[in-house]
N, C-alpha and C positions, 0 to 999 in steps of 0.2 A: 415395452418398447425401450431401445437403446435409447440412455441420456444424449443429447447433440448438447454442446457449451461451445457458446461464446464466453473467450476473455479477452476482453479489451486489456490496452497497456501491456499486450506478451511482452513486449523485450521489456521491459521495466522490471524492478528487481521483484518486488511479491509477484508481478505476472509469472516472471521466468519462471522461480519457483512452485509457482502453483499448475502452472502449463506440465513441466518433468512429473510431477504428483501425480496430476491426475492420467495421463497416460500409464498409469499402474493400472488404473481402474479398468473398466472395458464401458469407457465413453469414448465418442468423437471429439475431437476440439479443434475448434477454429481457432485462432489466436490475430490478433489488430493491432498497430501500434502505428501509431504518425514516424516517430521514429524522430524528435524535434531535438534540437541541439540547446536544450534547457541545460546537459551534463554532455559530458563526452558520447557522442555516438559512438566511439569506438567501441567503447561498453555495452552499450547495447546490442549492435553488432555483434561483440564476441556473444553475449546471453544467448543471441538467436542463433549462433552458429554452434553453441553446446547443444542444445536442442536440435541440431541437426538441419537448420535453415543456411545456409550461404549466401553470406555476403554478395557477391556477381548475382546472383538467380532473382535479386527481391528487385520485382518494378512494382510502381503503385497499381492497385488493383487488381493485383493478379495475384490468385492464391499456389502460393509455393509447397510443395508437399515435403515434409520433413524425412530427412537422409535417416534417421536416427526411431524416430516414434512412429511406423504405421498408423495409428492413430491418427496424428496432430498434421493441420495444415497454417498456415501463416499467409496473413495479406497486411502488405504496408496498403493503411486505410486511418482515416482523421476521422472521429468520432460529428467534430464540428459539421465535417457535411453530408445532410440529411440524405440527399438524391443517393451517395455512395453505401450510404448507411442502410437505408433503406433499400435498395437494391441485393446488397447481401443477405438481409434477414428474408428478403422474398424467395431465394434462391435457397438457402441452405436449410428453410424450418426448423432453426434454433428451436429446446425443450427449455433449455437452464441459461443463462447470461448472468457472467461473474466481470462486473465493471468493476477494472482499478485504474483504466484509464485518467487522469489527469494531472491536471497543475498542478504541485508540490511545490513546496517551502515556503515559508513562515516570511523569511526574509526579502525573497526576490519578489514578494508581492506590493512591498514598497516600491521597488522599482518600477516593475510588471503588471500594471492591475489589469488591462485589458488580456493579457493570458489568461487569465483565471476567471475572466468572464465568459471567452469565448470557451474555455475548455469544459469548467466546470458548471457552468452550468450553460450555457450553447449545446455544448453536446451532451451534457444529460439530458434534458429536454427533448434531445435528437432522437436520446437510448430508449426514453421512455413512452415517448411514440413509438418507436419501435416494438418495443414491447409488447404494448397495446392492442396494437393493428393485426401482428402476427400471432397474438393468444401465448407468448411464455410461461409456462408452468411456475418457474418461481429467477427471480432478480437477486443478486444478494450482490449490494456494492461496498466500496470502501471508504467509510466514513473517518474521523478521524478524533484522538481525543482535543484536538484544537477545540474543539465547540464550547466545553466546559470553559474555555476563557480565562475570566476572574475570578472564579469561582476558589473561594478560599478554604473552602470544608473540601475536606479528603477521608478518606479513598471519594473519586468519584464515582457517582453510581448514577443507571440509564435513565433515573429520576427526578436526579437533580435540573435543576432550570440554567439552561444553553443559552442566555436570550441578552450574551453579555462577552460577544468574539474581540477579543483586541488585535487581528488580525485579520485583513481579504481573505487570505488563504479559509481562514477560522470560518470566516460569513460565507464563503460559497458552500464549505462543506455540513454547516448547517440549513443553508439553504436547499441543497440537494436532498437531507430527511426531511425538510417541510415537503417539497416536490414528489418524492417515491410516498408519502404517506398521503398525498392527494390523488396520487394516481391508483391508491390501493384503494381508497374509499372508493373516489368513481367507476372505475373499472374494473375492479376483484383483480388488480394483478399483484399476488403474491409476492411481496418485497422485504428482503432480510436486508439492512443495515449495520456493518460491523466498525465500530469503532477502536483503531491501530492503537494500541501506544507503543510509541519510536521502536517502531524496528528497525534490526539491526542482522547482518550475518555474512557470510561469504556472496558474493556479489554485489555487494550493497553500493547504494548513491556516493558517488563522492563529494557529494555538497552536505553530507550527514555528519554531527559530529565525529563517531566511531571512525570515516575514513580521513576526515581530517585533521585526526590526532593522530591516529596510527600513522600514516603517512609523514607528519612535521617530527614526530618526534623517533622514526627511525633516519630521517633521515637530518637530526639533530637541530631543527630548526625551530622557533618558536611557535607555541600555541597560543590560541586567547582564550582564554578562560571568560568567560561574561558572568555580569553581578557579583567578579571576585570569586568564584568559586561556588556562590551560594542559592546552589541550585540542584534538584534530586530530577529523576527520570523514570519511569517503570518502564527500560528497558526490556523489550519483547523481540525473543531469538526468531530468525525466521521460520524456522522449522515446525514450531511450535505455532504460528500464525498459518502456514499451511495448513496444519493439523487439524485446528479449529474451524478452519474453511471447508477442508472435506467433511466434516462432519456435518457442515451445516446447509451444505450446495443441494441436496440431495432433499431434505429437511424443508419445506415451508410450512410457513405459520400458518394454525386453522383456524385463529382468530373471526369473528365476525367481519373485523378488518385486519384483511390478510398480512401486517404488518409489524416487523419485530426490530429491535433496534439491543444489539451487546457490545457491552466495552469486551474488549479483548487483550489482553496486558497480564504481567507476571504478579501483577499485586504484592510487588516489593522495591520500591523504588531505591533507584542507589543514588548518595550522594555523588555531586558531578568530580568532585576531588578523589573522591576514592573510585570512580570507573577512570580516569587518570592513572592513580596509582596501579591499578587490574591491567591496566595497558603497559605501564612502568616493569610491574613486576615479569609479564609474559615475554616483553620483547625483550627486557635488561638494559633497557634504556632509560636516562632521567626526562622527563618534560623538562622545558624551558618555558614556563607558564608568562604569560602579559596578561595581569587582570587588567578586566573593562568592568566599564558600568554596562548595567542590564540593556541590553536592546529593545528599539520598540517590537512591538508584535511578541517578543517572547513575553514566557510565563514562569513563576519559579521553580515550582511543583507541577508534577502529573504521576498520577498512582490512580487506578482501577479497582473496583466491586470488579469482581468477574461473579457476584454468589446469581446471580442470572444466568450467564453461560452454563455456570456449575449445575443447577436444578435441570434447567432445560436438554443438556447433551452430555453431562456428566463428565466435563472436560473445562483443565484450567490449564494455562501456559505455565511452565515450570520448569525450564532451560536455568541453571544458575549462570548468574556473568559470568563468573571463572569459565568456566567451560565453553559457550558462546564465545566469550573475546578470543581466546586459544582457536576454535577452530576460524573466527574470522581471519585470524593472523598467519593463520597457517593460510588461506584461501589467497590472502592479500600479498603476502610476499613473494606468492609462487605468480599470479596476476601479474604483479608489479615488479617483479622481481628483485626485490629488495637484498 
């Protein structure tokens, strides 16, 4: 039987990308997105409209069929509510649902916390009934490596103890693997867990570092560097986060309990001064740096074990920055036109 997938968050940058991918394949895809003005909807917008979706064509609940992928259809649809949620999944007999739907960022959850309630877990809770109810063969969402927190032993590995977020953002996305691992014990539903570290690539958030540097500093204005500089990232290209999803969408765990949880990250963190300089060097522009002290919710370090990805599907992320920053830059100016 043909794969059917739901991805929630299509217009968002890993949706976009993972929506174009998988229409190589020969699945159907649905694709959801609220479509909220967290970041520029114009962004998102354009995402859905490279995919072949139009701007004028999208009303809520109504699924648009894509100019571009015979495959892929699109519904502006909100995770939050159940009845619309549930209504779809009765109607289309989803096989696979690849959630990347939610609340993002570290910071705006100081501001924000009721977003990150209702999103991240309101409508997980929403998904996972969903799930449930209609028998999904396998779930695999987007965890993130916030959970590790304080956690001061590196590489992080899927073993280490989560039980210590210095972030909302951090506790809902841990809280969502406590959720999907309860709902795989009670109900056998097949649930993979991937945990991001900071992606990055053409498309990408403009509230992410990579676009708020490249941005300040072609366009000669200052950056802020936080905790002075003194801070690394296991920058993860998008393409290579794709990669690792196709390989694993397809894939459920046959565990007793049907449940798996991998970091996914390039397991080379770079120093936050020297992905500066990487930006320095490609566009030929100096940063104009303003160190700050460390923000709350951030953390100094993140770097990934991928040796779990690696045994299980024989697959690591391995984009070098150089090469990643270049093609973001090249993605970003033509965008922006810089």
């Amino acid at each position: 039987m043909m794969m059917k997938i739901l991805v929630t968050g299509a217009a968002g940058f890993i949706g976009y990308h993972t929506v174009c991918r998988l229409t190589d394949q020969e699945y159907e895809i649905v694709g959801i997105d609220n479509i909220n003005s967290y970041y520029d909807v114009e962004l998102k917008y354009a995402r859905l409209q490279e995919a072949g979706i139009g701007k004028k064509e999208i009303k809520p609940n109504e699924c648009i069929q894509s100019k571009k992928f015979p495959s892929y259809r699109f519904m502006q649809l909100d995770v939050t509510n159940k009845d619309d949620l549930r209504a779809l999944f009765e109607r289309e007999n989803f096989t696979h649902v690849v959630h990347l739907a939610a609340q993002a960022g570290v910071r705006y959850s100081l501001e924000n916390p009721y977003a990150y309630i209702d999103s991240n877990i309101v409508g997980f809770v929403n998904l996972l009934e969903a799930c449930r109810r209609y028998k999904v063969e396998h779930l695999v969402f987007a965890g993130s490596s916030s959970v590790y927190g304080a956690n001061t032993k590196t590489p992080y590995k899927e073993s280490d103890r989560t039980d210590s977020p210095v972030s909302l953002y951090a506790a809902t996305k841990k809280a969502n693997e406590l959720m999907a691992f309860t709902y795989s014990k009670l109900y056998g539903i097949p649930t993979t867990g991937i945990r991001f570290f900071t992606v990055y690539g053409p498309w990408g958030r403009p509230d992410m570092a990579p676009s708020l540097f490249m941005s300040a500093i072609l366009a000669g204005k200052p950056i802020k560097v936080f905790n002075h500089g003194n801070m690394d990232r296991d920058f993860t290209y998008i393409d290579d986060i794709v990669e690792g999803l196709l390989k694993i969408i397809p894939s459920p765990p046959k565990n007793e309990i049907p449940y798996a949880i991998y970091n996914m990250g390039c397991s080379s963190p770079v120093k936050l001064m020297d992905f500066i300089a990487t930006i320095e060097n490609i566009t030929g522009k100096k940063a104009i740096k303003e160190l700050m002290d460390m923000q709350p919710g951030d953390v100094i370090s993140t770097y990934a074990d991928t040796s779990l990805l690696e045994k299980d599907f024989g697959y690591k992320p391995s984009t070098p920055i150089e090469i990643g920053i270049r093609k973001f830059y090249e993605w970003f100016t033509q965008f922006y036109r810089f």
